[in-house]
N, C-alpha and C positions, 0 to 999 in steps of 0.2 A: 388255316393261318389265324379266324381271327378268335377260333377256337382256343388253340395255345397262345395267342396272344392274353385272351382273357382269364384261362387257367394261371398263366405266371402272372397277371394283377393280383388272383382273388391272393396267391401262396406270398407276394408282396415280394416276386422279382423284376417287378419293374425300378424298384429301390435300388439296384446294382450300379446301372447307368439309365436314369432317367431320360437324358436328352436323348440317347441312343433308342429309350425303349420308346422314347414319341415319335423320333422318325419313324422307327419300322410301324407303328400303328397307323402312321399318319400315310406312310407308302402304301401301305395295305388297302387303306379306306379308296385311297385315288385309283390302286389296281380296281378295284370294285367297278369304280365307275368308267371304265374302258372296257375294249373291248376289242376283239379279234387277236391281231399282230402287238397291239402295244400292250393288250391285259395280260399276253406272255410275256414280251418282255419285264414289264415290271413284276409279276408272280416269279417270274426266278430271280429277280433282284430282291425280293422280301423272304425268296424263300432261302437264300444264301444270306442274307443280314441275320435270319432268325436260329438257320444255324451254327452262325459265328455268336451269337446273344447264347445260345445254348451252350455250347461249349463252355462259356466263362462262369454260367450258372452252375456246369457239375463241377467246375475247379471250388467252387463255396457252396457250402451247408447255407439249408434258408437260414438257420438259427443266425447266422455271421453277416446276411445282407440287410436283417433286420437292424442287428446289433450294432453293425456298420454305417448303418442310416443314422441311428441314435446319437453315433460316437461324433460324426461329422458334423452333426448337429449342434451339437451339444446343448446341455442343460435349460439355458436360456431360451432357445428354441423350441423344449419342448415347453419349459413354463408358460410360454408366448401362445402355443399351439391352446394348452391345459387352459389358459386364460379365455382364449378365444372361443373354443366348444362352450365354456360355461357364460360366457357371456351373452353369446347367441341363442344360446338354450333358454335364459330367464328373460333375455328377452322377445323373446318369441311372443308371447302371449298381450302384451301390450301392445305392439305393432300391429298383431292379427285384429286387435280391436278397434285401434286405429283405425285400420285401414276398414274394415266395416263401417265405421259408424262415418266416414270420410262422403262417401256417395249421402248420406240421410240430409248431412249436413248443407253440400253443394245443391242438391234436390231444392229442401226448404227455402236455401237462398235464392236460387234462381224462381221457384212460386213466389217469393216477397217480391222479389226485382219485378216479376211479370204482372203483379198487381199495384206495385207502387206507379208504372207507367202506365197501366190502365187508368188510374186516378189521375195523373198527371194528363194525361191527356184530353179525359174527361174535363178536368179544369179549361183548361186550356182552348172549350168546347165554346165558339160564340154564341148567344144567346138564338137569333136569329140566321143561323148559317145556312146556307144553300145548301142543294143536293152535291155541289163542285165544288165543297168549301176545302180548302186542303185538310185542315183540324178533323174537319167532319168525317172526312173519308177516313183517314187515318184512326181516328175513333172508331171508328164502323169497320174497320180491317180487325185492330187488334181483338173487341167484341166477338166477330164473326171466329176469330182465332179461339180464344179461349172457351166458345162453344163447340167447336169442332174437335180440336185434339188442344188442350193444355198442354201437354209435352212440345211441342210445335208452335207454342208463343214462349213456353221458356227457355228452347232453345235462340227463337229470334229474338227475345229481349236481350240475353245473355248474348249474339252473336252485335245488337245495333249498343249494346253496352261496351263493349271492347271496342267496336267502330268511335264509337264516341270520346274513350281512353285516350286512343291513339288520337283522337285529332286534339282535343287539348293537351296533348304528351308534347304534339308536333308546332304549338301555335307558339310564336316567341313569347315571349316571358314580357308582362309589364301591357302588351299590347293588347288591345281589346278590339277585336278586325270586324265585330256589327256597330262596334261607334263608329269606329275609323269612315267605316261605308255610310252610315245614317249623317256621321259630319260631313261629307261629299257632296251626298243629297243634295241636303238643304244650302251648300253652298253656290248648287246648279239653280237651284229653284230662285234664288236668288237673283242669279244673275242676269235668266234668261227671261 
């Protein structure tokens, strides 16, 4: 079956009736995947569709199912198709480059990300901080990161950079919620 199935693609009679020629391909695929009682019943349902498909193939010359495709076609469609092959073709070459040079690019970013937070952090670093200083640790995590595996702090810088996205994506507009909290503060301190 899916032998003549593929012979009448390569000779380009699947072009006669298309929709008809994907069911039976597509019957055939699903015969495959059964088995016992039902991979019979459907093998003689494909094997009767293919030779009712046969039949109307020897009523036409391949030359006439080609021709026939062309004709239903018509002109603009093929100019459409002629456009399209060429278009894909020139631009093959740019895209493949693209998309090469696409990873160099993300790479580099994400090592600048993961050293600009290195720095930042290190800023960030109290002069006299504890061994339980939160800054300290956290300097002391990323450190230990980018000694052990750099891949594995650019990935977490790029994973707490998106964290970070999304929460100023997510924070209302206009509002600023560490003043909001820092004026609360001092308004308890005050009172109590």
């Amino acid at each position: 079956m899916e032998a003549t199935l593929g012979a009448w693609r390569e000779r380009g009679a699947h072009r006669l009736d298309p929709v008809r020629f994907h069911f039976i391909e597509t019957l055939a695929k699903r015969a495959a995947d059964h088995g016992g009682e039902a991979r019979r019943i459907l093998d003689e349902k494909v094997t009767a569709l293919l030779a009712a498909y046969g039949e109307d193939l020897e009523k036409i010359p391949d030359a006439e199912v080609v021709a026939g495709e062309r004709s239903a076609r018509g002109p603009l469609a093929e100019l459409t198709d002629h456009l399209v092959r060429h278009a894909s073709s020139e631009r093959m070459d740019p895209a493949t480059n693209e998309l090469k040079v696409l990873p160099f690019f993300r790479s580099t970013w994400s090592k600048l990300s993961a050293e600009r937070r290195l720095t930042q952090s290190l800023a960030k670093l109290p002069q006299n901080a504890g061994p339980l200083n939160s800054h300290n640790l956290v300097h002391q995590s990323l450190t230990l990161m980018r000694e052990l595996s750099p891949e594995y702090l650019n990935r977490f810088v790029s994973y707490v950079d998106a964290l970070l996205w999304v929460d100023q994506a997510n924070a209302p507009a206009g509002n600023d919620a560490p003043r909001a909290e820092g004026g609360k503060k001092a308004a308890r301190g005050k009172s109590g």
